[in-house]
C-alpha angles and dihedrals in degrees: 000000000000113000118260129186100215135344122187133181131155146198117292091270112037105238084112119055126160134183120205120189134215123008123331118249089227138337108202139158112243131211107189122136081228088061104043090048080062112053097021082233127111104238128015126206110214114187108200131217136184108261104246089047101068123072129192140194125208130014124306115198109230127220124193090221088170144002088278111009131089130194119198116200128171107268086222114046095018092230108158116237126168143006129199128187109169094193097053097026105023110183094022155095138191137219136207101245096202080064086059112112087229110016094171090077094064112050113192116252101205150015116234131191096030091150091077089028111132114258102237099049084072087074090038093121085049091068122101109256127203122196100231124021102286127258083031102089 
């Protein structure tokens, strides 16, 4: 990952921000049914920092998702945030790269989970696309 000063985002309606310095550990999209249940999306992109780099202003709610795993997401817009799980990623925390301010300049490097990845997103970039939602101009 290319190295970045700082990158901030926040939750949709800005009671949440958060800061992390220096270059992410990973960024990657991830697949999991854990994942999906979530977000209600099919596929989630988590960009990870070390702990004490990240910084963050106002109250994320916390949920116990797993044994070991916890999701933040903001209490009043219900924008997912961050997840922790100090026994598979000890140190870090990730966060959820659609909140960035500016996700474009972070491009994912990998896809994880694909084992429980849904079968049609594989021919995704096949679909027709519109550049605006169709029938609206």
């Amino acid at each position: 990952m290319a190295e970045q000063a700082v990158i901030a985002g926040g939750c949709h309606c800005g009671a949440i921000r958060y800061e992390a310095e220096g270059a992410p550990e990973h960024h990657a999209l991830c697949h999991c049914t854990d994942c999906r249940g979530w977000s209600g999306a099919p596929v989630m992109g988590w960009i990870a920092f070390r702990e004490d780099h990240v910084s963050v202003t106002g109250e994320p709610v916390t949920y116990h998702s797993s044994e070991h795993g916890e999701r933040q997401f903001c209490g009043r817009c219900g924008t997912g945030l961050f997840y922790r799980n100090a026994s598979a990623l000890p140190g870090l925390v990730d966060v959820q790269s659609g909140t960035l301010d500016d996700p474009a300049t972070c491009p994912p490097s990998a896809q994880i989970m694909v084992k429980e990845r849904l079968p049609w997103t594989r021919g995704m970039a096949d679909l027709p696309a519109f550049t605006t939602y169709p029938g609206m101009g």
